[in-house]
Steps between C-alpha positions, in 0.01 A plus 500: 500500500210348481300414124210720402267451217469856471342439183248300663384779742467764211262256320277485852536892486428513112207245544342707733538871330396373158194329688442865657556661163390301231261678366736872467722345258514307195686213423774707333521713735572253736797394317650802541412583849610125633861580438491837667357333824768217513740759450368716808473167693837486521514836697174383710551411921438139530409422889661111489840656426462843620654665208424511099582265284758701318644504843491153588782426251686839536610359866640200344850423410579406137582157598126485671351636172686224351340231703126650540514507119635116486199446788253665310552264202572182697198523710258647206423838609452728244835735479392854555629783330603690807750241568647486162536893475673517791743239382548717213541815658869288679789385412337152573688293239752316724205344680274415227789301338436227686171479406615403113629168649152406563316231353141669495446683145293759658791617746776498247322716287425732741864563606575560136208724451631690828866497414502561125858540355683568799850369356523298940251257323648392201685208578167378677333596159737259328458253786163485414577457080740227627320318701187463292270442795288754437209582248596661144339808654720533794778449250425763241479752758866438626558497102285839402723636801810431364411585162516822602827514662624242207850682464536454910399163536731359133772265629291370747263405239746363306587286782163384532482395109839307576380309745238394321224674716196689383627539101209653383408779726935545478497573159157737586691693730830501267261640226483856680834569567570852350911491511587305176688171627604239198466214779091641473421532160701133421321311796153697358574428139595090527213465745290622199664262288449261706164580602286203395125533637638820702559701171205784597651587839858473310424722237329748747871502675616607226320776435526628843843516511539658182830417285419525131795215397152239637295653228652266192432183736174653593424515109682153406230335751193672438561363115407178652140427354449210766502756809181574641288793532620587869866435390473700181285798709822540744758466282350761291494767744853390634578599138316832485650622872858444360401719190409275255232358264337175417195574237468149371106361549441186604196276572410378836141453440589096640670586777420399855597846623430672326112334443465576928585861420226550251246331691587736775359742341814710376370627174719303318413382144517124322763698237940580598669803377816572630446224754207621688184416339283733358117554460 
């Protein structure tokens, strides 16, 4: 099949209509009425090819949508939204699989996007947290996927922390796993001990998973008057979601952090009270 920038001929049509009809709408209005004529493009003859757009791809196998997709993005054309609905609307996920062995960013995130958390694509997704070829982007998708299926995905997970791969978004993933599991809340908890400059994202674990027996570590470290203002912000709520309190004040009118936040225009006063500052 051959490639068409079907995008590219609706902006020729669109060109022309809003040069016809300029002057009968406002701006607004034409950001509502754009959409509605891309979406009745797609049902619109086009001579070159004999049949709509829409059409175009419903002739295709799911192996061809597979490769006009990769084509699209290889070769720059813009990806229209015909195609990818009509991926969508199949059971098109043993030929976009492929596709996440790619090395172009653009095309591995569009097979994600496309295939979602069909359970056939999670040993790519860990492929992809394994290898660590890809952008952190790429990689938190595979990980906001499996977060989501965390109880499914466990042991392999664990596996992956074994071997050394990918420990951080491992113990991200581990964090929303519903069943209660020991081997969790002990990998969760000494990571946290352990947690050196990672202590926010530790502490956030934590709280996510939920077992009150973290909240007397939780409270033993946030005693620690050298922590900073991000550190002291996380481990506080970690506290809070596992039912507990933390009222102490403390000052970090010299901290770095906390100095950025202010100037960002948060609100935030020069004074602390119960470890946010207050005006």
């Amino acid at each position: 099949m051959k490639l068409i920038d079907f995008d590219g001929l609706f902006d020729e049509k669109l060109a022309k209509y809003i040069e016809e009809n300029k002057e009968k709408h406002t701006e607004k209005q034409w950001e509502e009425i754009i959409p509605r004529l891309y979406k009745k493009f797609g049902d619109t003859f086009v001579a070159k090819i004999k049949c709509t757009p829409k059409e175009y791809y419903a002739k295709m196998s799911e192996t061809e949508l597979a490769e006009t997709l990769a084509e699209h993005l290889a070769k720059e054309v813009p990806v229209p939204e015909f195609l990818c609905a009509e991926i969508e609307s199949r059971d098109a996920v043993a030929a976009l699989l492929p596709l996440l062995k790619s090395q172009d960013e653009a095309t591995v995130s569009y097979a994600i996007n496309l295939i979602a958390d069909d359970a056939r694509a999670f040993d790519s997704y860990f492929e992809i947290l394994k290898e660590n070829r890809l952008s952190e982007d790429i990689q938190n998708d595979a990980v906001e996927i499996f977060k989501l299926h965390a109880d499914d995905v466990k042991e392999q997970v664990f596996s992956l922390y074994n071997e050394g791969y990918s420990k951080e978004y491992c113990l991200e993933i581990l964090s929303r796993v519903k069943t209660r599991d020991e081997r969790v809340y002990g990998l969760l908890l000494s990571a946290f001990l352990s947690a050196g400059e990672n202590l926010p994202m530790r502490s956030s674990y934590l709280a996510a998973y939920g077992d009150e027996r973290a909240l007397p570590y939780l409270l033993e470290r946030i005693e620690d008057t050298t922590i900073g203002f991000v550190e002291f912000q996380e481990l506080k709520y970690a506290i809070e979601a596992l039912g507990g309190e933390y009222d102490e004040p403390r000052d970090f009118t010299e901290d770095k952090d906390y100095l950025a936040v202010e100037a960002a225009g948060n609100g935030i006063g020069k004074s602390s009270e119960e470890g946010l500052p207050q005006s």
